[in-house]
N, C-alpha and C positions, 0 to 999 in steps of 0.2 A: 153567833156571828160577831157579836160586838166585842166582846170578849176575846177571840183570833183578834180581831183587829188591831186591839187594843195591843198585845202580845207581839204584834208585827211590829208595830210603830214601835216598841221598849226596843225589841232586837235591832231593830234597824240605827235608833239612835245610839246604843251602846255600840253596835259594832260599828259606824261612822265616828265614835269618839275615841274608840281604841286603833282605830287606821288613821286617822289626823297627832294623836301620841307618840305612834310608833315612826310616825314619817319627823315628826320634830326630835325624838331621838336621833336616826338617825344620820340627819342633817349636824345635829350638834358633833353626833360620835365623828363625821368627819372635818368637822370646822373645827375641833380640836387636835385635829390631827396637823391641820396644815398652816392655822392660826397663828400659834405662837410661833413657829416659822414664819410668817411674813410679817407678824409684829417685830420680830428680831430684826428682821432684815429693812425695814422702815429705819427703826431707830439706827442701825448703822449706815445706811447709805444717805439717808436723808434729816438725820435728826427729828425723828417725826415721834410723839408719841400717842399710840393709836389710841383713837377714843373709842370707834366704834368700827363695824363693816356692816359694809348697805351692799343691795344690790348685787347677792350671791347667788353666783350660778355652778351647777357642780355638773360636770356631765364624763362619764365614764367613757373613752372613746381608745378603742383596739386594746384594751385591758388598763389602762391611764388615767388617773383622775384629772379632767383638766378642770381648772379652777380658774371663774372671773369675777372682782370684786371693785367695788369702791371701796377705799380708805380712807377716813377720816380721824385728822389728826385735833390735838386736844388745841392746838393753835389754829383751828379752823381750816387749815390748806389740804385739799381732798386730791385723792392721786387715784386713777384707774391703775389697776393691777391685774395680771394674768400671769397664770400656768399652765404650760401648755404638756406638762406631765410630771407625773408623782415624783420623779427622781431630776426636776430641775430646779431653779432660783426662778422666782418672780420675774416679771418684764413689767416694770412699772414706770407708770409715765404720768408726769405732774399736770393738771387739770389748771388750766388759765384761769376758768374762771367759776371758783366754787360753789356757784351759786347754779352754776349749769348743772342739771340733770344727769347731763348726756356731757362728758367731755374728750 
């Protein structure tokens, strides 16, 4: 019995470690997709150069990736950003005040 047991809890952990892998996969595989596209499109509309992106949400909606992000620029000034499908430009709109969460 202890032995099963024991055997439970390995499979359990290994497969809870290879479904938390495969989900950061393929998060990255689409943040690379659409990424350097909205970093590009920072630096030319707003001279911004991206430090990082917080607060990404990806959701597939009638076959469309719609994408919402914060951006965060290396000059501290953070901009909400949205796409509202795979084949459009960002709607990005500058955040008052950086230090908000929620802007």
């Amino acid at each position: 019995m202890f032995r099963s047991t024991v055997h439970l809890v390995k499979f359990v952990a290994v497969f809870f470690t290879a479904a938390v892998l495969a989900m950061t996969a393929v998060a990255q595989g689409t943040q690379e997709e659409w990424g350097p596209l909205l970093t590009d499109q920072m630096s030319l509309e707003y001279d911004c150069e991206v430090a990082f992106f917080s607060q990404v949400a990806e959701r597939d909606v009638n076959g469309q990736t719609v994408v919402i992000a914060k951006v965060h620029c290396q000059d501290k000034r953070t901009f909400d950003a949205h796409r509202p499908g795979s084949f459009e430009a960002f709607e990005v709109h500058p955040c008052e005040n950086p230090n908000n969460r929620v802007c």
